[in-house]
MARMIBA-330175 format. One record per residue (C-alpha): residue in three letters; z negated, x negated, y negated. Coordinates in steps of 0.1 Angstrom, whole numbers, plus 2048, in hexadecimal, padded with zeros to 3 digits. Each point is the difference from the previous one (the first is absolute). Layout:
// MARMIBA-330175
ALAZXY ...
//
This chain:
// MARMIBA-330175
UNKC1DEE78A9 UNK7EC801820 UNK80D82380B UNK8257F07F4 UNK7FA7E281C UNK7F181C81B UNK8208177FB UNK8177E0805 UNK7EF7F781F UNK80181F812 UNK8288067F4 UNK8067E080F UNK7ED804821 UNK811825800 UNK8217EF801 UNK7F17E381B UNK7FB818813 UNK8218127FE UNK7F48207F3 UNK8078127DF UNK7F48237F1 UNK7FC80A82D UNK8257F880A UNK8007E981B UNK8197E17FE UNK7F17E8819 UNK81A80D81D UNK80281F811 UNK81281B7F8 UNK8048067DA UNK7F48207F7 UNK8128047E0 UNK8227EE810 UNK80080F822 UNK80D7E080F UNK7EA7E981B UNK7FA7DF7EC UNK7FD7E781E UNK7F37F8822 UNK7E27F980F UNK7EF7DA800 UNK80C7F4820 UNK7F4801827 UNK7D67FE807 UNK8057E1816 UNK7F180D81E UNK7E080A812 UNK7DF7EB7F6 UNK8067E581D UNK7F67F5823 UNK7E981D815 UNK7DE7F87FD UNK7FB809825 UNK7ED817816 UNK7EC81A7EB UNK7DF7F17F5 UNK8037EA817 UNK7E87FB820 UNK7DE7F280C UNK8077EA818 UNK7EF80C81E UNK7F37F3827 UNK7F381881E UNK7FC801821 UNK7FB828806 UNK80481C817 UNK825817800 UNK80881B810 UNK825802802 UNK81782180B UNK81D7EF7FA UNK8047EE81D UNK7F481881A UNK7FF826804 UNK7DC7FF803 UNK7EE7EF7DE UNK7F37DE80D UNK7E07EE7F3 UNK8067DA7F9 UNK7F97E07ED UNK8117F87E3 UNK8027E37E7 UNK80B8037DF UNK80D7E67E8 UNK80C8077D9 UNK8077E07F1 UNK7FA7FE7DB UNK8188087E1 UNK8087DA800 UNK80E805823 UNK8128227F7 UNK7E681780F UNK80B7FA821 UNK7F081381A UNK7FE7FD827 UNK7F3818815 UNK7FB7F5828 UNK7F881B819 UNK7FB7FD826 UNK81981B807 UNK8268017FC UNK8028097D9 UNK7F47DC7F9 UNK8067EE7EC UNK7FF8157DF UNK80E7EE7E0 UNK80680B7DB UNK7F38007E0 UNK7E18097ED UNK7F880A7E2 UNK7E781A7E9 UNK7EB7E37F7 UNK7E1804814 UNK81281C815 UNK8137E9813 UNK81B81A802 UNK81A7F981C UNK81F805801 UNK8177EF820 UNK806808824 UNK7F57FB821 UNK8107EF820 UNK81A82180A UNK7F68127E2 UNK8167F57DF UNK7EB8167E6 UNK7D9801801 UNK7EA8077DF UNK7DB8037FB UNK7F08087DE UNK7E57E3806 UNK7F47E581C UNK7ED80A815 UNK8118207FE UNK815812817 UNK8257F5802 UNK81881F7FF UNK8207F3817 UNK8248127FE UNK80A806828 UNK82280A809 UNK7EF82380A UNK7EA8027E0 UNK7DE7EA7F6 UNK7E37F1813 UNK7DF7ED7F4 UNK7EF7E6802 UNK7DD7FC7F1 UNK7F27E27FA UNK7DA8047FB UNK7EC7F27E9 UNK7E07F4816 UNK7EB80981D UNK80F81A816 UNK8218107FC UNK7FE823806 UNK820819804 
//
């Protein structure tokens, strides 16, 4: 009787299931018809929601360090520069003031503890760096220019 009651339940979770002896009837094409049996469940409702912002967000950052900028002149100049990155509750916001023309820099950062930038510069509409202090790569009208912000003591070329 037991095997009776086993054999029942698998028939009937076999036919749950839409299968019997391997032919498939749960939609598809039917192998044994040749004929498509239905469409799909519907649309997926779109992407997973709002964008969760820069990558890895930032470390909100505050210096007051030496530059030395070749955007703005011919020759690379050596100058102060203060940098701000405001923390992922502000958007990662980051200012960059030089004393030369190129200032003020603004954009984004991001990386997490890279502070990544990503913005321009005062005349210059694209300038990247792959961390702060880091040097700043800056699309010219003629090609690219730098500007490296240093990380402490002197800044050296």
């Amino acid at each position: 009787m037991r095997n009776l009651a086993a054999t029942f339940a698998l028939a009937l979770l076999c036919a749950c299931a839409g299968y019997t002896n391997g032919s498939e009837t749960g939609g598809g094409i039917d192998a044994s018809l040749g004929v498509d049996s239905g469409t799909d469940g519907g649309a997926d409702g779109g992407d997973g929601g709002q964008d969760g912002g820069p990558d890895a967000g930032c470390v909100p950052l505050s210096l007051n360090v030496a530059a030395i900028d070749s955007c703005a002149f011919i020759t690379p100049t050596t100058t102060n520069a203060s940098v701000s990155v405001l923390g992922p509750a502000q958007g990662c916001f980051v200012t960059i003031n030089l004393a030369t023309g190129t200032s003020p820099c603004t954009g984004v950062a991001s990386h997490g503890t890279l502070d990544a930038f990503d913005g321009g510069c005062t005349g210059l509409p694209s300038c990247t760096s792959p961390s702060l202090p880091g040097t700043l790569t800056c699309t010219t009208s003629t090609g690219t220019c730098t500007i490296r912000i240093c990380d402490a003591g002197v800044c050296s070329p």
